[in-house]
ZAMARGU-4260 file (C-alpha; in steps of 0.2 Angstrom, whole numbers, plus 5000, padded with zeros to 4 digits):
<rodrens>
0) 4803/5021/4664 | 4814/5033/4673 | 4833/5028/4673 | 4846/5033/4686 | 4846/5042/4701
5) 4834/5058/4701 | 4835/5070/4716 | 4827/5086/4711 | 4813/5090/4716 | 4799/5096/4702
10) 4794/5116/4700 | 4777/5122/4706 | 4768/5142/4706 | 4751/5146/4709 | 4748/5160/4696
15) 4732/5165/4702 | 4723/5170/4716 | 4740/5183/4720 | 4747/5180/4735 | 4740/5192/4749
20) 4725/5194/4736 | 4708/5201/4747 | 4692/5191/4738 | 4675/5193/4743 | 4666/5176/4736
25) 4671/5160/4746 | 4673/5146/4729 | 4689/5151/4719 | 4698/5143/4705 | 4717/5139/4710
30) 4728/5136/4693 | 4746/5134/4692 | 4759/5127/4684 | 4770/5111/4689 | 4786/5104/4680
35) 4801/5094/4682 | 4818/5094/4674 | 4820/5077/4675 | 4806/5064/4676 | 4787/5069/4675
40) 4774/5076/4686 | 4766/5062/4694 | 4753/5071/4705 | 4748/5088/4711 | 4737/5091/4726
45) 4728/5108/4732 | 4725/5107/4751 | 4728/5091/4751 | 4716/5086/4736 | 4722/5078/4723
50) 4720/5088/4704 | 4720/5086/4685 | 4735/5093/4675 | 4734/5098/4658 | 4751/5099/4652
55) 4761/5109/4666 | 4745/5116/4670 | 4732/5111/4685 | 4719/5118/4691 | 4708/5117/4705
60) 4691/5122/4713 | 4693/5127/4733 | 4681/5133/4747 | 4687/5149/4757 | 4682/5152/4775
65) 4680/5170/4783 | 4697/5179/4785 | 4713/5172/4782 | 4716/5157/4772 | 4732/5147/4769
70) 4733/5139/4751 | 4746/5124/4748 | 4749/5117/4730 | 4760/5101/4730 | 4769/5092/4716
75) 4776/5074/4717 | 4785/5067/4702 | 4789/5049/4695 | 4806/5047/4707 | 4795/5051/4722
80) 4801/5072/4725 | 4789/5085/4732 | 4790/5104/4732 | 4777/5115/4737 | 4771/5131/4733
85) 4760/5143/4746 | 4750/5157/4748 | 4738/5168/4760 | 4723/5176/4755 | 4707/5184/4764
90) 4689/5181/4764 | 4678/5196/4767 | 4660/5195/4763 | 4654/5208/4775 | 4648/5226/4765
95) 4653/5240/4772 | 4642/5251/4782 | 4641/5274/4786 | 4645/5274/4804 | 4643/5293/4805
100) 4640/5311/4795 | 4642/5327/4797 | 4629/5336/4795 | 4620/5322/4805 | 4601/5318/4799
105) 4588/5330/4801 | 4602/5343/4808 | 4597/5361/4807 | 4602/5378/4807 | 4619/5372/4797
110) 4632/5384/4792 | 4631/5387/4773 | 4650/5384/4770 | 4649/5367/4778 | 4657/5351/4771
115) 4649/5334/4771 | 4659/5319/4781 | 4656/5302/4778 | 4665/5290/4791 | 4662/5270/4787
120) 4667/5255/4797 | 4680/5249/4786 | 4692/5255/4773 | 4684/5259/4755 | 4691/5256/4739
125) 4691/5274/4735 | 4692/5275/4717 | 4672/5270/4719 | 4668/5284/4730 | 4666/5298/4717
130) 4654/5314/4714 | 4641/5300/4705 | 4641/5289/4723 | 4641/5302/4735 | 4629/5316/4729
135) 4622/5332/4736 | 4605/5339/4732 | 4597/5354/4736 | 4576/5355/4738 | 4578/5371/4725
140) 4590/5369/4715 | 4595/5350/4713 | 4612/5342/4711 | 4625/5351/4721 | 4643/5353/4712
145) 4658/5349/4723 | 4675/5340/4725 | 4675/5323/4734 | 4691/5316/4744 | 4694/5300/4755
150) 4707/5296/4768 | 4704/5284/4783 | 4688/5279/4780 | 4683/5296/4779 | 4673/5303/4764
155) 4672/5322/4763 | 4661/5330/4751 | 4666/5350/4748 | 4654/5361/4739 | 4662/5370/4725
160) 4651/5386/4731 | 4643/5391/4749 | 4626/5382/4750 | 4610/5392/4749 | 4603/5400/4766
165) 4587/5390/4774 | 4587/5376/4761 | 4588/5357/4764 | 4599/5347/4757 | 4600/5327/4754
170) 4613/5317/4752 | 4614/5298/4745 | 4628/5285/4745 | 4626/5274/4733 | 4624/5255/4733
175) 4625/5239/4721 | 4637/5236/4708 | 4642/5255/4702 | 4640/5261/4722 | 4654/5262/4735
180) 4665/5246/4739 | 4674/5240/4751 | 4693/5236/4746 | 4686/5217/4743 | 4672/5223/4732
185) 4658/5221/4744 | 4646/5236/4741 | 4634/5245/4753 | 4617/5234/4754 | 4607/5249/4751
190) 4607/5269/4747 | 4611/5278/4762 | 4601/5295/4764 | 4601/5308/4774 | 4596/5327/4776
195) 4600/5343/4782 | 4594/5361/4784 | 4602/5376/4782 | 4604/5392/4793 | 4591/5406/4789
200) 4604/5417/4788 | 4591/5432/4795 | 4599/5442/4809 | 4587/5458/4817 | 4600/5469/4826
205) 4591/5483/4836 | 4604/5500/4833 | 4591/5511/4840 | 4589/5515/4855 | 4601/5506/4863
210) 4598/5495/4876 | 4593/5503/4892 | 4590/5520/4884 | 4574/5530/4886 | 4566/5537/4873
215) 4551/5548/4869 | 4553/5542/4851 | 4538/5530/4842 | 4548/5527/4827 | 4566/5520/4827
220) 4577/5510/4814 | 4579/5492/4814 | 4594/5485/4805 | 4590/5469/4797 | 4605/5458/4787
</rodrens>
């Protein structure tokens, strides 16, 4: 039985999801904590759903719509005072998707000192985007050593060497679980492969005779690089 006069309202967190946190599956867990100083807790709702509390702890099962999602946790204790705690958190579901590359599929005639552009339709986390999930291979000689760095949803692939002359090259992005993410965890659906050829790098330059000159000559030279 609670004696006196008890203004205080009780103390309430939600300790997990963080605040601002960016999820990717639409049922969470919301668990906090909820107190008083004076009385007891008598009741703590979750959007408007009433929970168990175990001890100063409650916990509660929510579903999330798409985008942004406003959570309130309220605590009422035995003299009637409420107090609230809220957060905002984001939905996405959607994996991310390549929007463009550079060298573009089935290009040709590509420069052998060339550098390999991924752009995506959304930021990517970009500790996932690494010399495993974005890989260059060579017809000849296979796997293609090289440095990776992302900014802006932009993904550049730099070989560590020029590439061979009149040589095709694939490249894959990776997909599923160890593949490329999007900053909410979502991973591409599927590989993402394309190709490219390099240039012949075979140049006939005629040094003899020049052009307009007449000659009586049958043999000239040809320089050839």
């Amino acid at each position: 039985m609670l004696e006196g006069t008890d203004e205080i309202p009780p103390d309430i967190t939600i300790t997990s999801p963080e605040d601002n946190a960016l999820l990717n599956t639409p049922s969470i867990t919301v668990t906090g904590n909820a107190s008083d100083s004076i009385s007891w807790i008598k009741s703590v709702t979750v959007n408007g759903t009433s929970t168990g509390l175990t001890g100063e702890t409650y916990t509660s099962n929510i579903q999330l719509t798409e985008g942004q999602n406003t959570i309130t946790a309220m605590a009422t204790d035995a003299a009637g005072n409420t107090n609230s705690a809220t957060i905002t958190v984001a939905l996405d579901t959607t994996p991310p998707a390549v929007t463009s590359t550079t060298p573009v599929d089935n290009d040709t005639d590509v420069s052998v000192n060339t550098t390999i552009t991924t752009a995506f339709n959304e930021e990517i986390d970009a500790s996932t985007i690494t010399t495993t999930t974005l890989t260059l291979n060579s017809e000849t000689s296979g796997t293609v050593s090289g440095s990776i760095t992302y900014n802006n949803r932009i993904a550049t692939f730099t070989p560590s060497d020029n590439l061979s002359y009149n040589t095709t090259y694939t490249v894959t992005i990776k997909s599923g679980n160890n593949g490329v993410k999007d900053l909410a965890g979502n991973a591409l659906t599927e590989d993402y492969v394309w190709s490219f050829k390099t240039e012949s790098g075979l140049e006939i330059t005629i040094t003899k005779p020049q052009d307009g000159e007449t000659t009586n000559k049958v043999t000239q030279w040809l320089k050839v690089r």
